[in-house]
MOPAC internal coordinates of N, CA, C and O (Angstrom, degrees):
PM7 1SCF
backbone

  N    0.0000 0     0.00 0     0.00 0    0    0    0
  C    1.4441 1     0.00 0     0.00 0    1    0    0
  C    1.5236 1   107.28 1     0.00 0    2    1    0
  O    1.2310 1   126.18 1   -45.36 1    3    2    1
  N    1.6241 1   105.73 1   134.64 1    3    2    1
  C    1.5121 1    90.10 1   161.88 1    5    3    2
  C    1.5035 1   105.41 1   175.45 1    6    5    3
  O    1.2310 1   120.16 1   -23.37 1    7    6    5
  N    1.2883 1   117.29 1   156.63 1    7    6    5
  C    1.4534 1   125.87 1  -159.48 1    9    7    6
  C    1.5762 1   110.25 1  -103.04 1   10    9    7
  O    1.2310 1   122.62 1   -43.35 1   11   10    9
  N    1.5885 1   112.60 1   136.65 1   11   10    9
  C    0.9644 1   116.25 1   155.36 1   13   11   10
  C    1.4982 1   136.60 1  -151.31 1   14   13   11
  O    1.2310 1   109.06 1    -5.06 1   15   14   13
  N    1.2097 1   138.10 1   174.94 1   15   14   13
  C    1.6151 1   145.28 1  -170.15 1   17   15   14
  C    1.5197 1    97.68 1   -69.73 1   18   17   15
  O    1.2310 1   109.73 1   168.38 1   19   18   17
  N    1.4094 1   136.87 1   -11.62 1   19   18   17
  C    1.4276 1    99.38 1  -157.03 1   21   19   18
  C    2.0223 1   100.73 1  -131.46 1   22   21   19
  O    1.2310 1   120.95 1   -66.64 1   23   22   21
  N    1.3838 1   115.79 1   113.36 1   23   22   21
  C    0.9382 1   107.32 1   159.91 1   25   23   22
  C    1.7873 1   136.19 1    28.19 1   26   25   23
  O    1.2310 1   107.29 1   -22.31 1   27   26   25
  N    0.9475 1   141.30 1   157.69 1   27   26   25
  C    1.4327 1   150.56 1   169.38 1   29   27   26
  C    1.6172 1   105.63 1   -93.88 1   30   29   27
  O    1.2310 1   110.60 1   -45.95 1   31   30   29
  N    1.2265 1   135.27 1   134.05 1   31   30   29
  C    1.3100 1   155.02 1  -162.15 1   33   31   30
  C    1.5802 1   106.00 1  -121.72 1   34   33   31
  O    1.2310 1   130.06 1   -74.82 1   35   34   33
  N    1.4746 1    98.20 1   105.18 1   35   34   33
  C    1.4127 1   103.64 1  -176.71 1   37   35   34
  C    1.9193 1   115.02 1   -31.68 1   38   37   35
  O    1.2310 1   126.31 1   -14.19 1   39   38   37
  N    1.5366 1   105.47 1   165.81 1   39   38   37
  C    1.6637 1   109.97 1  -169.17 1   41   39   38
  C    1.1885 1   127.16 1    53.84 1   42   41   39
  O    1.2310 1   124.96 1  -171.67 1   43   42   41
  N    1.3812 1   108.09 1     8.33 1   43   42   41
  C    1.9349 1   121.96 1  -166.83 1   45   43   42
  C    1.3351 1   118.95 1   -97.47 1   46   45   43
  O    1.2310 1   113.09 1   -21.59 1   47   46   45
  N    1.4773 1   130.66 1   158.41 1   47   46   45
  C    1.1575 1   139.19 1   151.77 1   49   47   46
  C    2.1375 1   100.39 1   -19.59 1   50   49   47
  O    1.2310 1   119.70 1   -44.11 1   51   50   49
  N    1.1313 1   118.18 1   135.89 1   51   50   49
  C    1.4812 1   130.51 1   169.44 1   53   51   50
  C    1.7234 1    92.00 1   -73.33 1   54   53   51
  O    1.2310 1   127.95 1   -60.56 1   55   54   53
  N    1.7495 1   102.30 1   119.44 1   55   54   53
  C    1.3755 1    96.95 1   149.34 1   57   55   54
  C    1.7869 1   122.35 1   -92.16 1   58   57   55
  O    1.2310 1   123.82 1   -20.61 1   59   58   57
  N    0.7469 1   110.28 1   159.39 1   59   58   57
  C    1.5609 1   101.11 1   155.69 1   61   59   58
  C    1.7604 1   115.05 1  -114.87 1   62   61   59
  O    1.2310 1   129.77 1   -39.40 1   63   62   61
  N    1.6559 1    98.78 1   140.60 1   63   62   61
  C    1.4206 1   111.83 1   164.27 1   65   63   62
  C    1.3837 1   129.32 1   -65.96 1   66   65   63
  O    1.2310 1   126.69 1   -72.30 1   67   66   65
  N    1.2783 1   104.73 1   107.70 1   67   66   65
  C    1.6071 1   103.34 1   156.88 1   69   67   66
  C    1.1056 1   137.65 1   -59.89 1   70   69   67
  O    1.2310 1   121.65 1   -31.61 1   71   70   69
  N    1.8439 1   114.44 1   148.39 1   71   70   69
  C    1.5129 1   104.26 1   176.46 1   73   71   70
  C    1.2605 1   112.21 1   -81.64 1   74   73   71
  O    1.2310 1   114.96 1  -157.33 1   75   74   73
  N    1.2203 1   127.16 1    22.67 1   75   74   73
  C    1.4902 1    97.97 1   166.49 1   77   75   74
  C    1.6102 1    96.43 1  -132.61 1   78   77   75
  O    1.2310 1   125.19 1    17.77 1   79   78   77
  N    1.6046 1   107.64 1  -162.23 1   79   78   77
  C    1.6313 1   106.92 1  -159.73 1   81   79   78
  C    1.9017 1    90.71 1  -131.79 1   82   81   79
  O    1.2310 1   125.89 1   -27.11 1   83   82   81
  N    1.1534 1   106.28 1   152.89 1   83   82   81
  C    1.3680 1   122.59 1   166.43 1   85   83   82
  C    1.8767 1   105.22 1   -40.51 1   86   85   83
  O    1.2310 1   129.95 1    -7.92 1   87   86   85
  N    1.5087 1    98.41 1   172.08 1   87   86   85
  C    1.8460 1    99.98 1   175.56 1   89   87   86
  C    1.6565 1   102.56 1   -56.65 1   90   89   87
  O    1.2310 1   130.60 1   128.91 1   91   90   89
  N    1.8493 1    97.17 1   -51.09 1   91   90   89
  C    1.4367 1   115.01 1  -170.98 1   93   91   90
  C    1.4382 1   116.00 1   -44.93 1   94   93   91
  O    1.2310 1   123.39 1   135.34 1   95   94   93
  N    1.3048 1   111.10 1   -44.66 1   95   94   93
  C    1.5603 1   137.61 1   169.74 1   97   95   94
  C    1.6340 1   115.21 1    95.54 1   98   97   95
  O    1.2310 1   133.89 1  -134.40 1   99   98   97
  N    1.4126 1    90.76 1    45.60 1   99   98   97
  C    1.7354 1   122.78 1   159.38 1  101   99   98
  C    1.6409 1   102.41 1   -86.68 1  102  101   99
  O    1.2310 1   127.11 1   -33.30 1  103  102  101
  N    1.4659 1   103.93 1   146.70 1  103  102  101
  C    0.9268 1   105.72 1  -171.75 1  105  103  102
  C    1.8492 1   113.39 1   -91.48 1  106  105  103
  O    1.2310 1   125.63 1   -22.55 1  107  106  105
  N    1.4271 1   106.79 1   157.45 1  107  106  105
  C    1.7366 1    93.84 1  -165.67 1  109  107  106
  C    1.7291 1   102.51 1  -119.46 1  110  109  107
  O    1.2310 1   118.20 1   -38.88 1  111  110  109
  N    1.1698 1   121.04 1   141.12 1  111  110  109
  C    1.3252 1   151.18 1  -156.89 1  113  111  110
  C    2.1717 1   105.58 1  -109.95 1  114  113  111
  O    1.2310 1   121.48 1   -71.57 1  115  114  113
  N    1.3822 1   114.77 1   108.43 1  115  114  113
  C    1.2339 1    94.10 1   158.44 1  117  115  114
  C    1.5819 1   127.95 1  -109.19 1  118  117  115
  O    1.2310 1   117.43 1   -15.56 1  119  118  117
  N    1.0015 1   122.49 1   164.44 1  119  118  117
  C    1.5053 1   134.50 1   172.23 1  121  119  118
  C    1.3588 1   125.06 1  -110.76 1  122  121  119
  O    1.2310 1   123.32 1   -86.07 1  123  122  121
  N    1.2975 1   111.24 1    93.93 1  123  122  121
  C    1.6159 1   100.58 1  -171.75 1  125  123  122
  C    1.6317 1    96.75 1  -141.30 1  126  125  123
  O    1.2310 1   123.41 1   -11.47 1  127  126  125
  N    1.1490 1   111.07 1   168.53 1  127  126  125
  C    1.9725 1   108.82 1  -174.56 1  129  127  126
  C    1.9287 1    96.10 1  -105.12 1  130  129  127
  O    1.2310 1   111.41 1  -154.50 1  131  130  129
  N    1.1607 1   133.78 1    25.50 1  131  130  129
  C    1.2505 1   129.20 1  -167.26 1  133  131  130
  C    1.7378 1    92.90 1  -155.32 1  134  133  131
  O    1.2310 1   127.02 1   -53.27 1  135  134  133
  N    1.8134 1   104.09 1   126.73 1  135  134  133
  C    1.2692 1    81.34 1   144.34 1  137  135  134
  C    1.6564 1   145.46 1  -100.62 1  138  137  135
  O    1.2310 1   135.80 1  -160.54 1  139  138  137
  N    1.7957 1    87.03 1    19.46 1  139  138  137
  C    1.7250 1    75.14 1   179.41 1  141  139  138
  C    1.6592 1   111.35 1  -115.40 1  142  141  139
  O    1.2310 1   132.83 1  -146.00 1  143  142  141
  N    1.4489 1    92.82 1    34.00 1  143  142  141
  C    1.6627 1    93.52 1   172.15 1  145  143  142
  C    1.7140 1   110.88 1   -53.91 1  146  145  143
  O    1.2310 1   131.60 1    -8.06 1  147  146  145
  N    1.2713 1    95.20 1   171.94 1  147  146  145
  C    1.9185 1    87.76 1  -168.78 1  149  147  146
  C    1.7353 1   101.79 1   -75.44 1  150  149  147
  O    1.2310 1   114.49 1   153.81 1  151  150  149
  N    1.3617 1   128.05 1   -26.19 1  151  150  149
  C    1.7705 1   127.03 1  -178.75 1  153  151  150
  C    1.9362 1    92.28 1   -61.17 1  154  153  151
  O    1.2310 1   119.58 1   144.59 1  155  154  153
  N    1.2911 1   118.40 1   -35.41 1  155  154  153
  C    1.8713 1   116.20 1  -145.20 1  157  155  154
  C    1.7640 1    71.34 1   -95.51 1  158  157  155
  O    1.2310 1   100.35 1   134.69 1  159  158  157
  N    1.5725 1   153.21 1   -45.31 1  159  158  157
  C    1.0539 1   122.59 1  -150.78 1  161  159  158
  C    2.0149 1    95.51 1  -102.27 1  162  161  159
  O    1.2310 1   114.84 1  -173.54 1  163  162  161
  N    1.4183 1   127.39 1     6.46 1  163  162  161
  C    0.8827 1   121.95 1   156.44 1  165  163  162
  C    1.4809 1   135.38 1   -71.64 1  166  165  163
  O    1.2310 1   130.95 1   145.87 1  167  166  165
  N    1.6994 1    96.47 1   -34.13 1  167  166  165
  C    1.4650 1    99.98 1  -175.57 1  169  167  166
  C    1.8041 1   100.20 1   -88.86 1  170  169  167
  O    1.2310 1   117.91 1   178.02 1  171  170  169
  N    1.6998 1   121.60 1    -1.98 1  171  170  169
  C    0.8828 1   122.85 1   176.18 1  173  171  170
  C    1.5620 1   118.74 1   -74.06 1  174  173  171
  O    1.2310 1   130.86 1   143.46 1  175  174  173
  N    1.5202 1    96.65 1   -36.54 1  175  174  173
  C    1.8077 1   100.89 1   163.40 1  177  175  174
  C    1.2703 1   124.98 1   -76.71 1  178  177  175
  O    1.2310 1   120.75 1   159.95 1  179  178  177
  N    1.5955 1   116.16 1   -20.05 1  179  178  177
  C    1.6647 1   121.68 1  -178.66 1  181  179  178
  C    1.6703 1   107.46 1   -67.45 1  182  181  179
  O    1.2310 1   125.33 1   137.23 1  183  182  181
  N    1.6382 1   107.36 1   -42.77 1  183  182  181
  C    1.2783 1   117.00 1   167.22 1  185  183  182
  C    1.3579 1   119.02 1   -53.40 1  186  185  183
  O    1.2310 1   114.83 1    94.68 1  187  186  185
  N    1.4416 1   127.40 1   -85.32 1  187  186  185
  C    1.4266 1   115.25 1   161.79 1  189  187  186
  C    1.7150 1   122.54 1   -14.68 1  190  189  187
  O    1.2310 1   128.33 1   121.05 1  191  190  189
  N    1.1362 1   101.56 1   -58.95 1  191  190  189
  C    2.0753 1    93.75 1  -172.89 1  193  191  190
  C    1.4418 1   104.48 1   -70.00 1  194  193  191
  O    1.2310 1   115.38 1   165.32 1  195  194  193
  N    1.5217 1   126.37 1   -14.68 1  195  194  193
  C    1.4481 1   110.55 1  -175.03 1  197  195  194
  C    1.6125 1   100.61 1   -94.95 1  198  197  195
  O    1.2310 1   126.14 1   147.47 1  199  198  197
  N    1.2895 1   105.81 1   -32.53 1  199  198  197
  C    1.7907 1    88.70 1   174.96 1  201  199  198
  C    1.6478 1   115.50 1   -81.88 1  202  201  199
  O    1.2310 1   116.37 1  -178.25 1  203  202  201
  N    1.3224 1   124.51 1     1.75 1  203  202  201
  C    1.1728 1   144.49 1   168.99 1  205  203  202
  C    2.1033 1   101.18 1   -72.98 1  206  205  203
  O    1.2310 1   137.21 1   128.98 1  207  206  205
  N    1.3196 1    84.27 1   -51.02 1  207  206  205
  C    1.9351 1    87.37 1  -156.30 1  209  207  206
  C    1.9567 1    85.14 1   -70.68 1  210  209  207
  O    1.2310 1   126.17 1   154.52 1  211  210  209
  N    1.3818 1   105.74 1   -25.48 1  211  210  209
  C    1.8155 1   101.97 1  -165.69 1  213  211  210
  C    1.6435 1   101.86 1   -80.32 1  214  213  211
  O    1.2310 1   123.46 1   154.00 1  215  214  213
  N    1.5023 1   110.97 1   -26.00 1  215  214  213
  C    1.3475 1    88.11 1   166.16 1  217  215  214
  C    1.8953 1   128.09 1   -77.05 1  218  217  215
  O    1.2310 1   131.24 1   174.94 1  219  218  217
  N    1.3156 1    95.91 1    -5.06 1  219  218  217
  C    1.7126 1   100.75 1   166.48 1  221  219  218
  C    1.3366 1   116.14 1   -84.65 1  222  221  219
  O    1.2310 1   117.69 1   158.34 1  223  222  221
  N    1.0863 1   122.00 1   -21.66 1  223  222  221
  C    1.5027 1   134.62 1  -173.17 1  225  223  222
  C    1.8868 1    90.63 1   -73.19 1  226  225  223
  O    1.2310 1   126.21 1   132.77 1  227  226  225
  N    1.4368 1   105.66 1   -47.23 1  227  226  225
  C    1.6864 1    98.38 1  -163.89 1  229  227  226
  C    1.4013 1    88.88 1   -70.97 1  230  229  227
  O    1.2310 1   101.80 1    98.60 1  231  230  229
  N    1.4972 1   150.83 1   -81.40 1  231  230  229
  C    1.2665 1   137.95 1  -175.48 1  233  231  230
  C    1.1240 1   116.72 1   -17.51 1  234  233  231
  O    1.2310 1   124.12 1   125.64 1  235  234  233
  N    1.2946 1   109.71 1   -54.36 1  235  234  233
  C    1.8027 1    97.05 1   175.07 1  237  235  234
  C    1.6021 1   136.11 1   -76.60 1  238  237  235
  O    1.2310 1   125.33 1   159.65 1  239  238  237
  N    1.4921 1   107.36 1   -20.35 1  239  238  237
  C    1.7717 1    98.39 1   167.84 1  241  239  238
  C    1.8067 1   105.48 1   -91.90 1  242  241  239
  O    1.2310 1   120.02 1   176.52 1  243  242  241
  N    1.4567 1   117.57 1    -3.48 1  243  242  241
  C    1.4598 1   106.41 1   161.50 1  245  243  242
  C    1.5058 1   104.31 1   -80.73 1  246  245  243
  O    1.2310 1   119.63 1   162.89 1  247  246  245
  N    1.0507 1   118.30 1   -17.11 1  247  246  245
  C    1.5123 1    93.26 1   179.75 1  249  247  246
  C    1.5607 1   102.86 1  -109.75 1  250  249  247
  O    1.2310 1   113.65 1   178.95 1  251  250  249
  N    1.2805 1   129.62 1    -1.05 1  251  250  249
  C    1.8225 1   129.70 1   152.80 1  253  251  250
  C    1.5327 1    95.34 1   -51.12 1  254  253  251
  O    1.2310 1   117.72 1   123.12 1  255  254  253
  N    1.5933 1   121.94 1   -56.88 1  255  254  253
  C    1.5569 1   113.42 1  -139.04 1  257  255  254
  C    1.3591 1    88.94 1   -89.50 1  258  257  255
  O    1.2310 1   112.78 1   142.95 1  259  258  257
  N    1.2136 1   131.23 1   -37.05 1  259  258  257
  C    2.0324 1   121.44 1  -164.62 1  261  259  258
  C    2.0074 1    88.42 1   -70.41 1  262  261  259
  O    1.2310 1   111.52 1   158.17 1  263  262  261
  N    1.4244 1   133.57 1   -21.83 1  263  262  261
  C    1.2237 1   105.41 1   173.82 1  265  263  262
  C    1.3261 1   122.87 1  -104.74 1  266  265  263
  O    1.2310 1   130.14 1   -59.78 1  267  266  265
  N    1.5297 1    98.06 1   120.22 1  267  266  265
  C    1.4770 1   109.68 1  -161.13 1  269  267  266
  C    1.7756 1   127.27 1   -84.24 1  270  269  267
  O    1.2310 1   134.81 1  -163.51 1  271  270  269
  N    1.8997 1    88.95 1    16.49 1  271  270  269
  C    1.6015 1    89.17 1   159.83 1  273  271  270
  C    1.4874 1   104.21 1  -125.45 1  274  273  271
  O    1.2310 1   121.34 1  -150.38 1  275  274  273
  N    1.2273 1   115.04 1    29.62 1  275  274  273
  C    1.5058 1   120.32 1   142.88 1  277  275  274
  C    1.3145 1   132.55 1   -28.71 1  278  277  275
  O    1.2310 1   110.58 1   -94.99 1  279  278  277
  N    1.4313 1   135.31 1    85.01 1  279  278  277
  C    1.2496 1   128.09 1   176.29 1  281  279  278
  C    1.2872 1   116.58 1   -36.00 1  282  281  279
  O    1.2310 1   125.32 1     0.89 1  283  282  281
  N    2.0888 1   107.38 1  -179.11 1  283  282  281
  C    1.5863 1   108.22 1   172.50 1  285  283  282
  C    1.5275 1    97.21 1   -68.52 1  286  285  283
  O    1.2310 1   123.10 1   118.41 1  287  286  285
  N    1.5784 1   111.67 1   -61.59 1  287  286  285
  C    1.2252 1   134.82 1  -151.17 1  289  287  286
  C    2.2638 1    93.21 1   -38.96 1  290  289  287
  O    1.2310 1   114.91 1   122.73 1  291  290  289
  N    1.4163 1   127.25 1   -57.27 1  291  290  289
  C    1.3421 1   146.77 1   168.81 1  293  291  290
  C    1.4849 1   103.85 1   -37.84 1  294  293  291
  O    1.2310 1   127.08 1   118.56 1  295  294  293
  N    1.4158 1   103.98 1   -61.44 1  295  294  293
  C    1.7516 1    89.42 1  -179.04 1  297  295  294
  C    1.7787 1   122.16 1   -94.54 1  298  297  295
  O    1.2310 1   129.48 1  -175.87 1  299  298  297
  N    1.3479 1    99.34 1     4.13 1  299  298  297
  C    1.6806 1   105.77 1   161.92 1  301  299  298
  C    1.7556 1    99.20 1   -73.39 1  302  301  299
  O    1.2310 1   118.76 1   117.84 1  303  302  301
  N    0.9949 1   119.96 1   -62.16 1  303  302  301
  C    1.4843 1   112.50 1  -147.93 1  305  303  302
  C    1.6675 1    88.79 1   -66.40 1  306  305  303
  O    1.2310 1   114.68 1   120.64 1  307  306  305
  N    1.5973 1   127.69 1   -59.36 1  307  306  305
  C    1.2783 1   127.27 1   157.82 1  309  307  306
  C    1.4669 1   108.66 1     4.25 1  310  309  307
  O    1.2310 1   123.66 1    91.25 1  311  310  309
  N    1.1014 1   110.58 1   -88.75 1  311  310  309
  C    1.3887 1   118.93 1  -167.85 1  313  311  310
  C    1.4915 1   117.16 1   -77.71 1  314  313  311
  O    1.2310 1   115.94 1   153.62 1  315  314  313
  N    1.2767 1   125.31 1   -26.38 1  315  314  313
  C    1.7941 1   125.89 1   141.13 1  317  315  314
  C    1.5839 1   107.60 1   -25.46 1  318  317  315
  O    1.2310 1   136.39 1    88.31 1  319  318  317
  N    1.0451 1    85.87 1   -91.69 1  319  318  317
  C    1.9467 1    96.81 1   176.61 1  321  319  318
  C    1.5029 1   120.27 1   -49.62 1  322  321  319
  O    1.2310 1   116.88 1   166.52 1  323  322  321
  N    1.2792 1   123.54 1   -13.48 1  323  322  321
  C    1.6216 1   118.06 1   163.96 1  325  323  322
  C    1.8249 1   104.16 1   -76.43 1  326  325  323
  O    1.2310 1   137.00 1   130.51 1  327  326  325
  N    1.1766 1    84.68 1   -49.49 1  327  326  325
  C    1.5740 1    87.27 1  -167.64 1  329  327  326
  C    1.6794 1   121.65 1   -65.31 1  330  329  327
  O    1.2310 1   134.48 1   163.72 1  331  330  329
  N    1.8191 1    89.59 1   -16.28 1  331  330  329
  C    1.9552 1    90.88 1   165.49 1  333  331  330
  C    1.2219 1    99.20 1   -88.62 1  334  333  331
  O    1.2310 1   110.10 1  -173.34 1  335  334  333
  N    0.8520 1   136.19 1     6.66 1  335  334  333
  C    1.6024 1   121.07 1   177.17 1  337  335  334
  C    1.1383 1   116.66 1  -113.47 1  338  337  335
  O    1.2310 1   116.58 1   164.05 1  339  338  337
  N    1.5100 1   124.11 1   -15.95 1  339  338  337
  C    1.1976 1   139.14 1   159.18 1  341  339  338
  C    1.9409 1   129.90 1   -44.55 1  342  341  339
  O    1.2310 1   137.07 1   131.10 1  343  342  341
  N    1.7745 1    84.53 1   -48.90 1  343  342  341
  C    1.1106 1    94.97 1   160.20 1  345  343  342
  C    1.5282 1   120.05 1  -109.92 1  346  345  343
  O    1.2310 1   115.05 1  -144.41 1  347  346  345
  N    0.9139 1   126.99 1    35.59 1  347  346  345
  C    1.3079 1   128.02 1   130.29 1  349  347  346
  C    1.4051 1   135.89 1   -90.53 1  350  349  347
  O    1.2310 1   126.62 1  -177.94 1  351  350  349
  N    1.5004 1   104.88 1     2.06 1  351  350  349
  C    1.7122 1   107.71 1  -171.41 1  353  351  350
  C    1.7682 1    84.22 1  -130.01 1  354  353  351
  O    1.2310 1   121.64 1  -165.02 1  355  354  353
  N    1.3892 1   114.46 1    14.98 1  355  354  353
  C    1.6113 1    90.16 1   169.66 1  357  355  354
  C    1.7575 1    87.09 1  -112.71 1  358  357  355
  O    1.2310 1   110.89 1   140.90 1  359  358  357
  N    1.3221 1   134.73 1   -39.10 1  359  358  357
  C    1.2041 1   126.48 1   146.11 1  361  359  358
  C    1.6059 1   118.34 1     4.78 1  362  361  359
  O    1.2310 1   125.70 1    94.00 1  363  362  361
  N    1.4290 1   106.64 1   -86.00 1  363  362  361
  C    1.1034 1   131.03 1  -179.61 1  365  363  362
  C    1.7969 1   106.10 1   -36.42 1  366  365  363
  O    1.2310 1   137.94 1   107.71 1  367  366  365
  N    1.2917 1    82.85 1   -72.29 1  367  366  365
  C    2.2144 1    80.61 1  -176.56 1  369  367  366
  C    1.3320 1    91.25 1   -63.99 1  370  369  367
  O    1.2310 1   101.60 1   105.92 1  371  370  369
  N    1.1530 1   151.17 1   -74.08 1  371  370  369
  C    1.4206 1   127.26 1  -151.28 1  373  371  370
  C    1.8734 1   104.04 1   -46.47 1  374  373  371
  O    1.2310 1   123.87 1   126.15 1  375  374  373
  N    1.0070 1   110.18 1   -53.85 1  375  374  373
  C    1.6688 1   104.79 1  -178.03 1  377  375  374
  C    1.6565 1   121.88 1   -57.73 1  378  377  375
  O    1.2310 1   126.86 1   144.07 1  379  378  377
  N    1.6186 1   104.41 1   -35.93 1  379  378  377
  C    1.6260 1   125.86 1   174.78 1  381  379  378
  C    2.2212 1    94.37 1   -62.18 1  382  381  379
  O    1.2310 1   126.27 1   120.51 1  383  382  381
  N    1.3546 1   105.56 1   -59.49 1  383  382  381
  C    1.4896 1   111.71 1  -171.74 1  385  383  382
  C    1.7849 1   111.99 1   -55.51 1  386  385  383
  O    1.2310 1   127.93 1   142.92 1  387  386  385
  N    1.6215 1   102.34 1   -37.08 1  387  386  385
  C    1.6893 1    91.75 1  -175.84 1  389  387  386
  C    1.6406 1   117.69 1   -85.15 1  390  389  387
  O    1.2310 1   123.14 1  -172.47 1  391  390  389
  N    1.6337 1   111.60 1     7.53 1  391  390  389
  C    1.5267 1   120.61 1  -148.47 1  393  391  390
  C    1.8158 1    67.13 1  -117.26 1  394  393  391
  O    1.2310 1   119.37 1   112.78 1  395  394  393
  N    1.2040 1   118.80 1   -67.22 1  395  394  393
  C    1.8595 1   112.57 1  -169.92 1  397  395  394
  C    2.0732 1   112.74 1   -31.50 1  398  397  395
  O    1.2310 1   139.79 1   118.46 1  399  398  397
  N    1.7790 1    79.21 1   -61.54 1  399  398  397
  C    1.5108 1   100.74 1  -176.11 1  401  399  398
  C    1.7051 1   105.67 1   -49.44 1  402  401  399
  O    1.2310 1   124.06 1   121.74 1  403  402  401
  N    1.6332 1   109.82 1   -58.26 1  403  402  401
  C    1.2741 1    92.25 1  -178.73 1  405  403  402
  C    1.6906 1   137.31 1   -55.50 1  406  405  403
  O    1.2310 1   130.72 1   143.92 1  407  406  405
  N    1.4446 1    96.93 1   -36.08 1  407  406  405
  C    1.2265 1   106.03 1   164.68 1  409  407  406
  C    1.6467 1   141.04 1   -53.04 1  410  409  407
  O    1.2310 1   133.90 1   174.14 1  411  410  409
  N    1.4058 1    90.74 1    -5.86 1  411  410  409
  C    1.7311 1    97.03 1  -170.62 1  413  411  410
  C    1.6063 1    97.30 1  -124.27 1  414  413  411
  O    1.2310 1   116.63 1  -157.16 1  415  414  413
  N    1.8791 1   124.01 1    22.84 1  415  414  413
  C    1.3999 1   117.95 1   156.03 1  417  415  414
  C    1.1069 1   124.94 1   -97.58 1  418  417  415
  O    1.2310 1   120.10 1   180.00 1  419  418  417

């Protein structure tokens, strides 16, 4: 098993994408032959709590935008925080999409 910064290289071992990103904020790739090694069922819970925390994020800029004396400062952070969660749940399907795909060659 083991993690790294660089992409999957066609004809290769399947990496899978992690949800999270290097310090640099490259994205990190693991290699392991199991998915329930303890790295594949960690990033399996990191996933869950971020599409968990993104469905609080959507409750809260629907209810920033329906109130219409919502400051800037209210619907900046609103939409700050959609947009980190945004890409954390497109993360997610891209890593969910190359793990499906691989599975069905």
């Amino acid at each position: 098993m083991s993690v790294t910064e660089e992409p999957p290289a066609p004809d290769t071992c399947e990496l899978r994408l992690l949800p999270w990103t290097a310090p640099n904020g490259k994205p990190c790739y693991l290699s392991t032959d199991s998915d329930h090694s303890r790295l594949s069922l960690l990033a399996d819970d990191i996933e869950a709590a971020q599409l968990d925390s993104g469905e609080q994020v959507l409750v809260g800029a629907r209810a920033v935008l329906a109130d219409t004396k919502a400051g800037e400062r209210a619907v900046r952070f609103a939409l700050t925080r959609a947009a980190e969660s945004l890409e954390d749940v497109l993360r997610i399907a891209v890593s969910r999409g190359a793990r499906i795909s691989g599975s069905q060659t």
